[in-house]
N, C-alpha and C positions, 0 to 999 in steps of 0.2 A: 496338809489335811485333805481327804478322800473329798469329794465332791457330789454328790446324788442328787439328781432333774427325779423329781414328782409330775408325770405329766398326762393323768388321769386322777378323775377325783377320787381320792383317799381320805379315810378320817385321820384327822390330824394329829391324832394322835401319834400317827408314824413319825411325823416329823420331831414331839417328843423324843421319841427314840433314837435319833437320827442326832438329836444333839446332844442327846447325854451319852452320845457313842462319838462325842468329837468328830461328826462328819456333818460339813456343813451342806445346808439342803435348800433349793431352790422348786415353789411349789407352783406351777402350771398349768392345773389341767386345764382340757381341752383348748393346749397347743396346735397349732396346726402344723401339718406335714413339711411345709416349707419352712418354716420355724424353728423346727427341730432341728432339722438337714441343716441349719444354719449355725446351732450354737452346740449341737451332740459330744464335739471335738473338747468340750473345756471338761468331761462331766466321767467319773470311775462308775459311775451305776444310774441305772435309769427304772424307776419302779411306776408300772403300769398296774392298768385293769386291762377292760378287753377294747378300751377303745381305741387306744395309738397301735398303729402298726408298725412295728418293727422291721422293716424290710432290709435285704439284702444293702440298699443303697444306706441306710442309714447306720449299720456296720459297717461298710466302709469309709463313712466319714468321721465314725464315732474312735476317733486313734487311742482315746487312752481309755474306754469304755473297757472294765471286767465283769461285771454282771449286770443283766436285766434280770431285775425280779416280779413277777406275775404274781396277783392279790387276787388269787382266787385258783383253780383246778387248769381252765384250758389255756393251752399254747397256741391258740389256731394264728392269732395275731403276730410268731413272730416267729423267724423265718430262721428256723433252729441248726440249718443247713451252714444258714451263712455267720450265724455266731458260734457256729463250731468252729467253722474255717478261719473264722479272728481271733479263734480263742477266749469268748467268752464265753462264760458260765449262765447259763439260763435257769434261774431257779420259780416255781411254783408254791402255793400253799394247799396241800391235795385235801388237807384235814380239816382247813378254818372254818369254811362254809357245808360240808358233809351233811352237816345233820339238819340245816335250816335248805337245803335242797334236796333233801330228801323227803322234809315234812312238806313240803311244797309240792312231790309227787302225792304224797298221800294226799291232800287238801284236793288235788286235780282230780283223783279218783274218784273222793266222794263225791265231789262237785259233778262229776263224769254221769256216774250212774243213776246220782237224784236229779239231772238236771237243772241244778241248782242256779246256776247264771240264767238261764232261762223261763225259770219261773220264777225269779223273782223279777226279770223286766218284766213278764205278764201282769204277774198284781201289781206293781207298780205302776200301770197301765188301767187298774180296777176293771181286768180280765177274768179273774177268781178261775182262771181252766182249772179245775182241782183235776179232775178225768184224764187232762191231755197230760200231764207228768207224773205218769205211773212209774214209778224206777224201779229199780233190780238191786237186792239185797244183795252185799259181797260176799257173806258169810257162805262159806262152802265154797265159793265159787274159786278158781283157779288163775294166780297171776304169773304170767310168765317175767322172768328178770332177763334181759340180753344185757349183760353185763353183772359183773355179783362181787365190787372191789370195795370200797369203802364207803360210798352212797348208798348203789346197789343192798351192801348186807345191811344198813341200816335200813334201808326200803321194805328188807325182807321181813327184818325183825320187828315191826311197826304192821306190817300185811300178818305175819304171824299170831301178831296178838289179836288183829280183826278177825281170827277162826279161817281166815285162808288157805288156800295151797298154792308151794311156791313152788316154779321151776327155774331153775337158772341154765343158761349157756355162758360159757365161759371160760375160754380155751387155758386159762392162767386158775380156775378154780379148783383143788385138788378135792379129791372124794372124802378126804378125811376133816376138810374145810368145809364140804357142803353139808357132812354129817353135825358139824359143828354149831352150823348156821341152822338148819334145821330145814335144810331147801333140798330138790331134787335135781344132781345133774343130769342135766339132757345134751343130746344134739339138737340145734336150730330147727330143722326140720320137726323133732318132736313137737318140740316149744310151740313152734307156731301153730301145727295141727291141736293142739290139746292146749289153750291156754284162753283162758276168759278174756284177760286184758293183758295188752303187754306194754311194759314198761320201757326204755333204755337206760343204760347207764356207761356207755362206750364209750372214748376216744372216737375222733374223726380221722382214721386214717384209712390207706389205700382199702383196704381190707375191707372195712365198717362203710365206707362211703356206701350208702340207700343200700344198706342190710335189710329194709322194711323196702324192699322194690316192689314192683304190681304183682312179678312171680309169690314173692311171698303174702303179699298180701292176698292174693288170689286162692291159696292153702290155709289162708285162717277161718277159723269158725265162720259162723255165718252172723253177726250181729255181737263179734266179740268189738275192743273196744284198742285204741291205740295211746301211750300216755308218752310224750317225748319234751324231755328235763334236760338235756344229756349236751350234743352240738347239733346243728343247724345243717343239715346233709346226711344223717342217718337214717330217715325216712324219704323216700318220691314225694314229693310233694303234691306233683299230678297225680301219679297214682291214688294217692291219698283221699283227695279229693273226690276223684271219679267215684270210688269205693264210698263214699261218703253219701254221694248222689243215688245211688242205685241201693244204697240200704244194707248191701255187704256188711261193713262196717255200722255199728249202731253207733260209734262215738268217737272223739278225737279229742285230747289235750295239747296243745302245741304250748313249752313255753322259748323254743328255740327254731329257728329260721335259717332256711340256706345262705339268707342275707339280713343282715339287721348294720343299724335299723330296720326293721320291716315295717315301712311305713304302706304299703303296701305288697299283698301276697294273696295266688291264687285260694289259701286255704279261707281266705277270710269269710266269705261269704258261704263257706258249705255249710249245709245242715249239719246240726249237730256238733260244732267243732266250740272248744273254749279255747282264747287263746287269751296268753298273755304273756308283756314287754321284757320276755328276762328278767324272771323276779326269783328263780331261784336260790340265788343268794342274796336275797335284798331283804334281810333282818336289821335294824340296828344291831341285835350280837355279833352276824357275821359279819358284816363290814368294818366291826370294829376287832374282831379277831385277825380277820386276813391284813387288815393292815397294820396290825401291832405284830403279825406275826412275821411279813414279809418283812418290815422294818428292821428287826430282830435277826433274821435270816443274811440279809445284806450285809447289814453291819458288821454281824459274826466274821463272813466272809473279809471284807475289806478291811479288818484293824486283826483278824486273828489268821483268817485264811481256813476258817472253817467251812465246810462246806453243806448245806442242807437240803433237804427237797431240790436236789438239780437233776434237771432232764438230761443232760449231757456230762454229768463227768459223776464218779463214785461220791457219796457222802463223808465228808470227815468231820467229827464231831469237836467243838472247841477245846476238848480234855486232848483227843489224839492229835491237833493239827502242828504244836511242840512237838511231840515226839515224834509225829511221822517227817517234821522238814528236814536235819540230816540224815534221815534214808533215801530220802527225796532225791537230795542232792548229790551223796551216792551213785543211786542209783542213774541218774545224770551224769555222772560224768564216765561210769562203767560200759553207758551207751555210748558214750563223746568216743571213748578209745575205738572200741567195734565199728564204729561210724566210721572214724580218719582211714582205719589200715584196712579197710572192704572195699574194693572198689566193683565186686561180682557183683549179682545180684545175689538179694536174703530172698529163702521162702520160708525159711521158718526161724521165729525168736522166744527164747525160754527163759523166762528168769526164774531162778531157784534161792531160796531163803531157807537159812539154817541160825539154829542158835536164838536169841531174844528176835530178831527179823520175822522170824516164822508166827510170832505173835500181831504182829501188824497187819493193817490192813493194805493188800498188795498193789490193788488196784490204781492207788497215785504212783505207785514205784514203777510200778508196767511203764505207765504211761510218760513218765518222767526217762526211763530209759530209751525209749522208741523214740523223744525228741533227738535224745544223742545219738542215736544210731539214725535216724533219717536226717538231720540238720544238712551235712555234708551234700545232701541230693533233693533236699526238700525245704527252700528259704522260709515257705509258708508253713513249717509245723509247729505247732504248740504243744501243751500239757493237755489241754481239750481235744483238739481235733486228732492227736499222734495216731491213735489206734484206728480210727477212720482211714487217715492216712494209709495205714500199713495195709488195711482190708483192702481198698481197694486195689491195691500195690496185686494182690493175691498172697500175701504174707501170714500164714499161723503163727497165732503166740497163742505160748501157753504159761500158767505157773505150777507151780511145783512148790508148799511147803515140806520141809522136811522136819521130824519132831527129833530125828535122833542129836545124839550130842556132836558138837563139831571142838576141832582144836582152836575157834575163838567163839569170843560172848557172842557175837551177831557175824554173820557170813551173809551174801551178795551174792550168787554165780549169777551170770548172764552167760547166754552161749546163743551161735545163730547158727544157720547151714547156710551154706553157700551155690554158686554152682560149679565152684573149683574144691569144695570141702567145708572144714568148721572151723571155727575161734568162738574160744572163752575166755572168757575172765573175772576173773573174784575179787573183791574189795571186804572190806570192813571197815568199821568205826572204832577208833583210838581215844580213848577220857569220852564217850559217849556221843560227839560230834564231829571230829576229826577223823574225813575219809583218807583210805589208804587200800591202794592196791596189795594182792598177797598173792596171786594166782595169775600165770599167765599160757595158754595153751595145757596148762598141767604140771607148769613146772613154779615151782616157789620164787616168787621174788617179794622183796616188800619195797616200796616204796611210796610216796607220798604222790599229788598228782601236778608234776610240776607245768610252768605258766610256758616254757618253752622246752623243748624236747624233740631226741633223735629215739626212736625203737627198731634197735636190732634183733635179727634170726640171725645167730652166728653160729662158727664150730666152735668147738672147746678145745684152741691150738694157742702155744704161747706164740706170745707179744703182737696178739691181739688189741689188747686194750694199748699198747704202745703204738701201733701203726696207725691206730683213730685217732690216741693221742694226738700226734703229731700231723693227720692230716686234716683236725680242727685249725690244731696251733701255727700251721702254714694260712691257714685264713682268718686269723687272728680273733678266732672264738673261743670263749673260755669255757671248762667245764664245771658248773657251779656243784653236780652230783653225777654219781656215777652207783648205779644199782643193777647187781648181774644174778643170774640163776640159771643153773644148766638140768638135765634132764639125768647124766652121768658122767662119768668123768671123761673127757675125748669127743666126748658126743654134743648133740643140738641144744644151745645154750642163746637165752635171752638176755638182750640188757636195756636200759632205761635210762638214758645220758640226757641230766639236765642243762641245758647251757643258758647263757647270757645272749640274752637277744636270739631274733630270727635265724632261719635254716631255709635257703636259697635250692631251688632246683640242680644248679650246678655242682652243690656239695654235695648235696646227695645221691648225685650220677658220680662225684668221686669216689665217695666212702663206698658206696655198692662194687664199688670196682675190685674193692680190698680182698685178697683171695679168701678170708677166712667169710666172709656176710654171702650170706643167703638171701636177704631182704633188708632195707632199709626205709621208715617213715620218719617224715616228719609232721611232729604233732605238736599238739598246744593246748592248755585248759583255761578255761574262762574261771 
């Protein structure tokens, strides 16, 4: 039975979920760092918020861990480098909280421009300043979006109905999406020179780190206004501030921090600033979405092997993850073969799908091949990290469906370059799940993928297959199959000799000896 550590607080609802999907669940939050490092090793899945840190050291201790699942949008907590390189799957909920952080940018706006936090400590104070909180109507006025994904266009469409104008940046936003949305694409620079308030909606990455730096802030309006929802490092913070002080700026929303807890932070004390504890997804609806959703998500994975909302590896839905597992496998062992008999370097690898394959989704097949063609030179690859792997190797892959018709139901090519040349090879599937080689260089053979094996490049001369015969039967190996295919007749012919038990170095410097081999591997499938 799967095992799942809860070790942030979730509604419990997930744990509902978690047992009527037969996986038993251990709930924790706020576990400490040392705690966790201590018992990670018993547990297939570990489902956080933003408080546990997932660090590189806690995948390495974590041996039988396959996913960590995140109850909410950011990954900033978890160290997505190094649950590649373990092969776990890190999945998110981008959709549960969307819209209760988005209405949460709106609430910041209004509260922004009426000074609303502010005037109500005053009368609460029996201040009565009616004069000193004069605010600024939004209507007409212009909000810029840095970011316009699934917050963002909710953001937009909520600012829209306030009589607004929206600009968005958005390097992933297409023109036919912004016509859509009813926003305008810009470049950054526009944004920021022409935009009343501006909002985020960005990932924290190299990229976006203090996107809102002093330069930029120094090109905005004179008294426009800053609203940041989004992560904790997309804005200067200093800068912010200073701009704050000096009146640049007429306002600030913070509800996210370079460091949180932020129990302390330079914006605190500036004029004009509202801040507040990360509360963009803190609805009772969101928290009970994201963790019935992550719930949900997990489990799919570990009892089906579905895949959803993951940052690192393709989506498979629990209708495709049957059908896509003998492609899978397949395509596994089509790499196993190109892996053993390569000993060059690859710079490039192509898998090609003909027939019902070309219906599938490719992207577990890639990636399932690349483990068999790196395994032999790479202990540490997985189904996750393969294509990492390969990139930084400097390796292209590509795919290729093909819609025309092939001489079977479903076809396989894999093919790689070398730095001595190429190899291909083609498989398919037999009664719908039974792999089977049918292609080798070009030339036909069918065969099954047997558990021990010799593969020759021969010529096509008789009493060939009599002189391997007999120079197994001197080392008293049996031959349990024997599958050959030649290219023409005289000419460069393959074979695929299953035997009983292992193939020794020193057979194989004999058999290569045999005037007719051109090459000889031996190989093996799991």
């Amino acid at each position: 039975m799967p095992r799942v550590l809860i070790s942030d607080k979730l509604s419990l609802s997930s744990i509902d979920i978690f047992k009527k999907q037969n996986i038993d669940t251990d709930y924790k939050p706020g576990i400490s760092n040392i705690d966790l490092l201590g018992i990670i090793d018993q547990y297939d899945g570990l489902a956080i918020r933003s408080s546990t840190q997932v660090t590189q050291e806690v995948f390495e201790k974590a041996k039988k861990l396959k996913i960590v699942g995140r109850a909410g949008i950011g990954t900033d907590n978890i160290d997505k480098n190094a649950a590649t390189k373990n092969g776990v799957i890190v999945m998110n909920t981008p959709f549960g909280n969307a819209v209760t952080t988005a209405e949460h940018t709106i609430a910041l706006l209004m509260s922004l421009v009426r000074m609303i936090p502010r005037a109500d400590d005053s009368t609460r104070k029996g201040k009565w300043e009616k004069s000193k909180f004069n605010g600024t109507e939004i209507t007409g006025k212009t909000l810029g979006l840095i970011g316009c994904g699934n917050i963002g266009s909710i953001v937009s469409n909520r600012a829209l109905g306030l009589k607004m104008k929206v600009l968005a940046f958005d390097p992933f936003l297409t023109l036919e999406k912004s016509k859509e949305l009813g926003v305008e694409k810009v470049e950054l620079d526009f944004l920021l020179r022409n935009s009343d308030i501006i909002s985020l909606h960005t990932p924290l990455t190299e990229d976006t780190k203090n996107i809102i730096s002093a330069e930029a802030i120094s090109i905005m309006k004179n008294g426009s206004r800053i609203i940041n929802c989004a992560r904790g490092g997309l804005v200067d913070e200093v800068a912010c501030r200073a701009a704050l002080e000096t009146g640049h700026l007429a306002g600030a929303a913070f509800d996210v921090y370079t460091e949180e807890p932020a129990k302390a932070n330079i914006l605190f004390d500036a004029p004009n600033l509202i801040a507040t504890p990360h509360l963009g997804a803190a609805t009772i609806e969101a928290q009970e979405n994201v963790a019935i959703q992550i719930a949900q998500q997990m489990a799919d994975y570990l009892n089906t092997g579905a895949v959803t909302n993951a940052i690192n590896f393709p989506n498979v839905s629990s209708e495709e993850a049957p059908i896509l597992k003998p492609y899978i496998r397949l395509a596994y062992l089509l790499g196993s073969f190109l892996g053993q008999v390569t000993q060059e370097g690859i710079y490039s690898i192509k898998l090609e799908l003909e027939g019902k394959a070309s219906n599938i989704q490719d992207g577990p097949l890639l990636a399932s091949a690349l483990v068999g063609i790196l395994e032999p030179s790479s202990a540490a690859v997985n189904n996750i990290n393969s294509s990492s792997v390969a990139s930084s190797r400097g390796i292209n892959l590509s795919t290729i469906k093909h819609e025309r018709q092939c001489d079977y139901e479903t076809l396989i090519k894999l093919s790689i370059k070398h730095d001595k040349g190429d190899r291909t090879i083609s498989g398919t599937l037999i009664a719908g799940d039974k792999p089977r080689i049918i292609n080798i260089q070009g030339i036909s053979i069918e065969s099954d993928f047997p558990k021990n094996a010799l593969y020759l490049r021969n010529y096509d001369k008789p009493g060939f297959i009599g002189d391997l015969g007999n120079a197994l039967g001197r080392k008293g190996i049996n031959i349990a199959s024997f599958h050959l295919g030649r290219r023409d007749v005289g000419g460069e012919a393959i074979a695929l000799v299953e035997v009983d038990g292992g193939i020794d170095d020193k057979i194989v410097a004999e058999i290569k000896d045999l005037p007719q081999v051109s090459r000889v591997n031996s190989i093996y499938f799991d």
